[in-house]
C-alpha positions, 0 to 999 in steps of 0.5 A: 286166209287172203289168196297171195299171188307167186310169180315164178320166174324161168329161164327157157332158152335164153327168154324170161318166162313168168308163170303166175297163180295163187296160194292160200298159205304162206309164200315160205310154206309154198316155197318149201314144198314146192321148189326143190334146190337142185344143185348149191355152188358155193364160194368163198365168199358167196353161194348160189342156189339152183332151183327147179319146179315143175322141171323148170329151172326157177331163176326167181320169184315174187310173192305178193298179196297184189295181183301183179301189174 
């Protein structure tokens, strides 16, 4: 299998950090046993998930077969 880039995105005191490595799975089996939800606020209309890796608070990430520009 082709290597894939993740690009983790965390909020760290009020700054965007990017932490970038690669997998050699599938972006959504990484996620899965990686990135835990940590707290869900739902909404009437909506609901929003917290995510934590590493005890990080996760604010995004991209998954991508490119490395990232």
């Amino acid at each position: 299998m082709k290597p894939i880039i993740i690009s983790i995105l965390f909020l760290v005191k009020g700054e965007i950090q990017t932490e970038r490595f690669e997998i050699f799975e599938s972006c959504e089996s990484w996620f899965h046993h990686n990135v835990r939800v940590t707290e869900q606020k739902k909404a009437f209309w909506s609901g929003h998930y917290y995510h934590d890796y590493k005890g990080k608070k996760v604010i995004g990430y991209i998954c991508d077969g490119e490395e990232p520009q």
